[in-house]
MMTF fields as JSON, N, C-alpha, C and O atoms, coordinates in Angstrom:
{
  "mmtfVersion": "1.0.0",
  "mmtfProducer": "UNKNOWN",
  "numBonds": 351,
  "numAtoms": 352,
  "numGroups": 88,
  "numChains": 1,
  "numModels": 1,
  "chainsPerModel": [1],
  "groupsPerChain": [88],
  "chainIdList": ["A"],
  "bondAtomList": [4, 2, 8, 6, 12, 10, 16, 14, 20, 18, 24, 22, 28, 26, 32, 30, 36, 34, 40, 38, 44, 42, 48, 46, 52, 50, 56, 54, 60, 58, 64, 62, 68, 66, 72, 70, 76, 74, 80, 78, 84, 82, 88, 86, 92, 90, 96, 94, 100, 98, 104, 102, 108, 106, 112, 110, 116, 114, 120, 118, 124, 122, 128, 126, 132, 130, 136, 134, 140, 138, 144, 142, 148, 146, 152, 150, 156, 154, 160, 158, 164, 162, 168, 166, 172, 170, 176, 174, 180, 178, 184, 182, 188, 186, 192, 190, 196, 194, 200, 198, 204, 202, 208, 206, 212, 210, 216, 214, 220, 218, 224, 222, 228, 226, 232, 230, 236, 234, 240, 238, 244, 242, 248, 246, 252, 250, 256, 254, 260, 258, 264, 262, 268, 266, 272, 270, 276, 274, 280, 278, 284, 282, 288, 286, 292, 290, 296, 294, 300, 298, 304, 302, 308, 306, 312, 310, 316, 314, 320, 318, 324, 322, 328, 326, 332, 330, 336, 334, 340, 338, 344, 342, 348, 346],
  "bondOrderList": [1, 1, 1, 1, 1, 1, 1, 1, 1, 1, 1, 1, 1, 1, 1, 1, 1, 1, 1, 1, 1, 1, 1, 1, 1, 1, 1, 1, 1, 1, 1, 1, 1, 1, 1, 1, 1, 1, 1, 1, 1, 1, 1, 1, 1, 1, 1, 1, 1, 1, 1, 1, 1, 1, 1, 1, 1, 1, 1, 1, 1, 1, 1, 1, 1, 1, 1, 1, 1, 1, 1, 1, 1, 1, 1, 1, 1, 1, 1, 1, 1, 1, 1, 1, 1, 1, 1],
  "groupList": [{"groupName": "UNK", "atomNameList": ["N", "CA", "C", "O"], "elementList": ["N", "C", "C", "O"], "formalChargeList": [0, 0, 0, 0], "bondAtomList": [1, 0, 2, 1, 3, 2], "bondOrderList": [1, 1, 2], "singleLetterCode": "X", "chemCompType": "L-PEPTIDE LINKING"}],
  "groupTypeList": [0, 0, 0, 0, 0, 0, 0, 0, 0, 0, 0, 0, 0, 0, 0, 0, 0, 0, 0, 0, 0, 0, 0, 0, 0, 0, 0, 0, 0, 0, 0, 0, 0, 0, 0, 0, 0, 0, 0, 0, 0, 0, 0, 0, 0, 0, 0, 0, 0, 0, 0, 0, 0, 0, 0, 0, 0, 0, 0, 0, 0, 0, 0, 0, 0, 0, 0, 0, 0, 0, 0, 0, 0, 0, 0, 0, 0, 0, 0, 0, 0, 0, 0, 0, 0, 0, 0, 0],
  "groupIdList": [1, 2, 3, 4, 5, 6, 7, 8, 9, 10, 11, 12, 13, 14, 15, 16, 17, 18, 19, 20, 21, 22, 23, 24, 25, 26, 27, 28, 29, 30, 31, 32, 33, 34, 35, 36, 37, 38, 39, 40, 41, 42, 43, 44, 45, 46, 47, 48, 49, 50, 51, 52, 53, 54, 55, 56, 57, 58, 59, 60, 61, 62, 63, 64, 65, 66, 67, 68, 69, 70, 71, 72, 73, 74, 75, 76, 77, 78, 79, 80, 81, 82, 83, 84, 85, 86, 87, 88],
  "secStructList": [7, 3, 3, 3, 3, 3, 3, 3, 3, 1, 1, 1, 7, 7, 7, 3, 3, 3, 3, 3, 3, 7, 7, 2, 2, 2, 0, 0, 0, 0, 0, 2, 2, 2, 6, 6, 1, 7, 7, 7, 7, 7, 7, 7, 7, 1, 1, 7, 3, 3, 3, 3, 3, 3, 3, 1, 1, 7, 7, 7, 3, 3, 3, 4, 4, 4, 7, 7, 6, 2, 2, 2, 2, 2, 2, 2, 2, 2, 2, 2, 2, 2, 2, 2, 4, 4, 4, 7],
  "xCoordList": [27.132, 27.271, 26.102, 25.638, 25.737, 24.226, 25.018, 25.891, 24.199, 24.524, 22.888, 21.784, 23.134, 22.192, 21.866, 22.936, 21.033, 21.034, 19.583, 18.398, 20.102, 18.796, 19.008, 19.766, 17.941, 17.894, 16.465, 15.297, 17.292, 16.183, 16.835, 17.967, 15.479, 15.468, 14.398, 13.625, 14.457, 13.888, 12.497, 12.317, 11.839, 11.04, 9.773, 9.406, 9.242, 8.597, 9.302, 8.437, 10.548, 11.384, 11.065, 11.122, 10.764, 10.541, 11.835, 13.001, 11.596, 12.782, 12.356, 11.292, 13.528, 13.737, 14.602, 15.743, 14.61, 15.602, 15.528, 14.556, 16.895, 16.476, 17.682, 18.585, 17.886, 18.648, 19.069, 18.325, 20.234, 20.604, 21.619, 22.253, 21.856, 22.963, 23.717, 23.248, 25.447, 26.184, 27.077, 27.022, 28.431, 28.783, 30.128, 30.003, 31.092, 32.138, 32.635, 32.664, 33.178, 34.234, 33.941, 34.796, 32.244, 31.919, 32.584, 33.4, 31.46, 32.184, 33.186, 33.276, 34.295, 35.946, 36.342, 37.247, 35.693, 36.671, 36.19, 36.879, 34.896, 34.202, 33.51, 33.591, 33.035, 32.228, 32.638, 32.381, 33.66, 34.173, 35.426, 35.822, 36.032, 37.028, 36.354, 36.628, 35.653, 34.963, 34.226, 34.223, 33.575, 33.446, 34.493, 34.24, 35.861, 37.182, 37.443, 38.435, 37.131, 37.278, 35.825, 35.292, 35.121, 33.611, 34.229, 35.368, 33.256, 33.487, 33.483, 32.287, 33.724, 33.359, 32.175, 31.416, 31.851, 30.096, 29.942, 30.157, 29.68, 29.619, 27.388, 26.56, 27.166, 25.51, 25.188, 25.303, 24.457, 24.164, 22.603, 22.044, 22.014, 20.409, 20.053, 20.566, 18.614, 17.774, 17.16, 17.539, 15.961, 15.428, 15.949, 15.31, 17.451, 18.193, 17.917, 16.986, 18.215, 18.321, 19.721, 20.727, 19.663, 21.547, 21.111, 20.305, 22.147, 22.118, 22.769, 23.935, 22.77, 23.449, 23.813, 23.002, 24.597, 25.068, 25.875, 26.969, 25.672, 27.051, 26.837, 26.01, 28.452, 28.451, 28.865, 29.589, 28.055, 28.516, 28.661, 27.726, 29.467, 29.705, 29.877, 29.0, 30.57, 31.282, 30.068, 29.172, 30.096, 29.007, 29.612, 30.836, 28.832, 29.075, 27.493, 26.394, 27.835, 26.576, 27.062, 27.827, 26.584, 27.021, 25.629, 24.576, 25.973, 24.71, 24.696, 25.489, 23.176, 22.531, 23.522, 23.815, 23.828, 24.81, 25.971, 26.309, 26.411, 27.677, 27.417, 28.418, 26.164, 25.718, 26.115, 25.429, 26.942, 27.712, 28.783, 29.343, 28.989, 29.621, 29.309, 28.228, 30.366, 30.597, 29.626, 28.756, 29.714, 28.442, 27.226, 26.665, 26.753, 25.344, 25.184, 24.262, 26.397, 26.208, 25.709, 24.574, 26.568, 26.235, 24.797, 24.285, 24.509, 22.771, 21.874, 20.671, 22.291, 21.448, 21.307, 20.264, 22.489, 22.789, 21.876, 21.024, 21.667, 20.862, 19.385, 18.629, 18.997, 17.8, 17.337, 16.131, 18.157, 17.954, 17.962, 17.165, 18.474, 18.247, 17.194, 16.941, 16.59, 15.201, 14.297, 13.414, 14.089, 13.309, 13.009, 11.819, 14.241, 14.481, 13.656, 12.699, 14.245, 13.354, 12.344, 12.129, 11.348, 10.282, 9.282, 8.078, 9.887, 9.569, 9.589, 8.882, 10.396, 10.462, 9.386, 9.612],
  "yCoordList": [35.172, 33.809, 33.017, 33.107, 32.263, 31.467, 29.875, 29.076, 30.071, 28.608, 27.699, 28.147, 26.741, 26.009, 24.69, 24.155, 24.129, 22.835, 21.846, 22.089, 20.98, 20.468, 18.497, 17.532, 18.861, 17.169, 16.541, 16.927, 15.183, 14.347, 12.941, 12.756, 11.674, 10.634, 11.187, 12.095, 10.333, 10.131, 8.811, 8.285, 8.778, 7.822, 7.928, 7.042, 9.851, 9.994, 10.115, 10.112, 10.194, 10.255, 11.916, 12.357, 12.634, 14.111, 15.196, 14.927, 16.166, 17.077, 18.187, 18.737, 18.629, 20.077, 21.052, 20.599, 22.158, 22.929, 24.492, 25.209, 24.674, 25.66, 26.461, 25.773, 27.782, 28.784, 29.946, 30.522, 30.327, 31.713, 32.573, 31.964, 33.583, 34.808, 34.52, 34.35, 34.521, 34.871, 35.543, 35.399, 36.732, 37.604, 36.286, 35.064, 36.894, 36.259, 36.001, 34.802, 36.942, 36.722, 35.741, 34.93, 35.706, 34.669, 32.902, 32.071, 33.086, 31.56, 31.267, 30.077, 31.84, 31.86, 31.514, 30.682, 32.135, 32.095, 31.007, 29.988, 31.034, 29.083, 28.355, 27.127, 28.773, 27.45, 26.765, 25.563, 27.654, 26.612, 25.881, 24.95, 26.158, 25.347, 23.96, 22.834, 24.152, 23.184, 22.197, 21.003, 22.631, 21.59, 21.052, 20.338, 21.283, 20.9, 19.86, 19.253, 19.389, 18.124, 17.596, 18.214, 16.941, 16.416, 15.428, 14.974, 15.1, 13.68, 12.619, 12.478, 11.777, 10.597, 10.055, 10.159, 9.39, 8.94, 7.323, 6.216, 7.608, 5.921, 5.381, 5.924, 4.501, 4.224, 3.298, 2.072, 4.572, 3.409, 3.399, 3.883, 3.049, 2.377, 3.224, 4.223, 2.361, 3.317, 4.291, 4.39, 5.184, 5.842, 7.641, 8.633, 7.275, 9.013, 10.187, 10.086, 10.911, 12.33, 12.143, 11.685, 12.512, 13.07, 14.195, 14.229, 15.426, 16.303, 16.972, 17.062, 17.31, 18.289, 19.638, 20.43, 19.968, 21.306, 22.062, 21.578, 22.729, 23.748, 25.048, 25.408, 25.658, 27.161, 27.116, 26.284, 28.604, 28.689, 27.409, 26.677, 26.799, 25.778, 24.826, 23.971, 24.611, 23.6, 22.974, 23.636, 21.479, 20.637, 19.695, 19.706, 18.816, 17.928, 17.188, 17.727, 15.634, 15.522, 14.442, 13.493, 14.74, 14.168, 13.781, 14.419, 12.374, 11.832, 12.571, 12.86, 12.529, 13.002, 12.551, 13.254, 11.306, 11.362, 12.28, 12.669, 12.468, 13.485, 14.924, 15.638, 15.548, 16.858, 17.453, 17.232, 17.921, 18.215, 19.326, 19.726, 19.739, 21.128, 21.897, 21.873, 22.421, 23.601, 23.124, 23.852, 21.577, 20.869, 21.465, 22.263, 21.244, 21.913, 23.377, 23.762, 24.424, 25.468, 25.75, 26.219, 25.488, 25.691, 25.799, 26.586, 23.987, 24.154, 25.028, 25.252, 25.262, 26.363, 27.582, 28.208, 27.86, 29.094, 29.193, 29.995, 28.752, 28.431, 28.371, 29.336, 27.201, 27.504, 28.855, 28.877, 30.047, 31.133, 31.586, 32.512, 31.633, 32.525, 32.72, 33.603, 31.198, 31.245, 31.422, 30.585, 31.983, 31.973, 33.444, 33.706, 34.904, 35.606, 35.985, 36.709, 35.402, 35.267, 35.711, 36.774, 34.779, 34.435, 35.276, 35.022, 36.402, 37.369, 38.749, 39.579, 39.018, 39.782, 40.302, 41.076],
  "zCoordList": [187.835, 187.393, 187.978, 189.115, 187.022, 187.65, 188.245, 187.906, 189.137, 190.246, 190.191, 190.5, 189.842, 189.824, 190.628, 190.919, 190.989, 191.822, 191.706, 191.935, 191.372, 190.537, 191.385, 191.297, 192.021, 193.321, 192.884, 192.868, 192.483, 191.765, 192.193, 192.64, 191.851, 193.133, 193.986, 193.676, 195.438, 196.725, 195.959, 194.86, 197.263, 197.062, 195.613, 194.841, 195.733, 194.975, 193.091, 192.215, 192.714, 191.796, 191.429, 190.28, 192.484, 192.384, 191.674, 191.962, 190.933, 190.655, 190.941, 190.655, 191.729, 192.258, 191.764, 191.856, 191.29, 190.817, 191.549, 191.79, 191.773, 192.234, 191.777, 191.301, 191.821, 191.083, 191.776, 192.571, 191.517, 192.055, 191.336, 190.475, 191.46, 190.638, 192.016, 193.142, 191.422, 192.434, 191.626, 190.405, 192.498, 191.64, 190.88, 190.964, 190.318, 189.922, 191.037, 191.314, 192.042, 192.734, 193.594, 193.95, 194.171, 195.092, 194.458, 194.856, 193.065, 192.208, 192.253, 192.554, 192.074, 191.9, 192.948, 193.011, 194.229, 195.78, 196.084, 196.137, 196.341, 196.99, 196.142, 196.146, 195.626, 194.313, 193.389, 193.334, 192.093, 191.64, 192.128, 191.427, 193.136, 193.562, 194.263, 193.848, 195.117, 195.386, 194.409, 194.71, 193.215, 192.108, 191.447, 190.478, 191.832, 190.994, 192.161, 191.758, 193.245, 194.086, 194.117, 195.039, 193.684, 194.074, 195.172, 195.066, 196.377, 197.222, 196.832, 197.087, 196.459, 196.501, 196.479, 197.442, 195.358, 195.51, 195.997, 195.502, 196.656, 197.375, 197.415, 198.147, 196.62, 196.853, 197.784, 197.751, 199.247, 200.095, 200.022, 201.006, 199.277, 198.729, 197.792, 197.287, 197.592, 196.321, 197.281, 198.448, 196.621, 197.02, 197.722, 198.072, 197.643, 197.635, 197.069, 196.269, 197.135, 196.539, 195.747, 196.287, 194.544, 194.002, 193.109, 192.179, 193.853, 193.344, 191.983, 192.369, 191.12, 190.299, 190.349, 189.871, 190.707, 190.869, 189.965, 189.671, 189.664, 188.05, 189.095, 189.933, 188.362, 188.552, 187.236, 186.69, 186.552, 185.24, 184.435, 184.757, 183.485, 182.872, 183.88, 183.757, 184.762, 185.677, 186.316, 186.841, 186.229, 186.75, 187.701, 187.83, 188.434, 189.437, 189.688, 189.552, 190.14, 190.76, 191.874, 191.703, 192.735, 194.155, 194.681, 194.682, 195.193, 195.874, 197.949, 198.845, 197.663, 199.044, 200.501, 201.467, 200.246, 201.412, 201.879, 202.997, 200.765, 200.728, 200.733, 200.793, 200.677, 200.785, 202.83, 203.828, 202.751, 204.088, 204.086, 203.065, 205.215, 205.219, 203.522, 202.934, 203.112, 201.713, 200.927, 200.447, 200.688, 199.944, 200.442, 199.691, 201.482, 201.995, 201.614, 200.894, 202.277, 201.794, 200.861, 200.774, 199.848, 198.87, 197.778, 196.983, 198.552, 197.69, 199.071, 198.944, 199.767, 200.624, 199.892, 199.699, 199.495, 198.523, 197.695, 198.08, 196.746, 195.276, 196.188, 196.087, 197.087, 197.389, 198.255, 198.498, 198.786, 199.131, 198.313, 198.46, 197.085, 196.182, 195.029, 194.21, 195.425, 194.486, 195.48, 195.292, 196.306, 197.133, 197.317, 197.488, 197.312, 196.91, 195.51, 195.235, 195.027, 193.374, 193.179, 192.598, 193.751, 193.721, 194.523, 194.516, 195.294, 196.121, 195.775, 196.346, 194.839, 193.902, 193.125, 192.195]
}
């Protein structure tokens, strides 16, 4: 299942995407459950990061403040795995 994470905003209005394969069972056990509660988006200024994240179909986009615990993991995930990638 492809996991994706795509962080756009900050000062320069830069976009980042970054990508990874995870198997089913990983998605099922921690990823998409965690996109079935997003945090709360609360805007404290311009100039943030807000991310987009999907597993498979399932999307979310949560601003930079709220990227913490499972949240962080997660786009750690995707950015290890294009990194991987790209090494290949």
């Amino acid at each position: 299942m492809r996991l994706v994470v795509v962080r756009t905003g900050g000062l320069a209005g830069m976009r980042r995407t970054w990508s990874s394969e995870v198997s089913s069972e990983e998605a099922e056990e921690r990823w998409l459950p965690l996109l079935q509660d997003p945090p709360e988006s609360r805007e404290d200024g311009n100039d943030r990061f807000t991310y987009e994240i999907s597993v498979g179909k399932q999307a979310v986009t949560i601003p930079e403040q709220s990227l913490q615990g499972s949240w962080r993991e997660l786009v750690d995930r995707a950015r290890e795995g294009s990194r991987q990638t790209r090494r290949a």
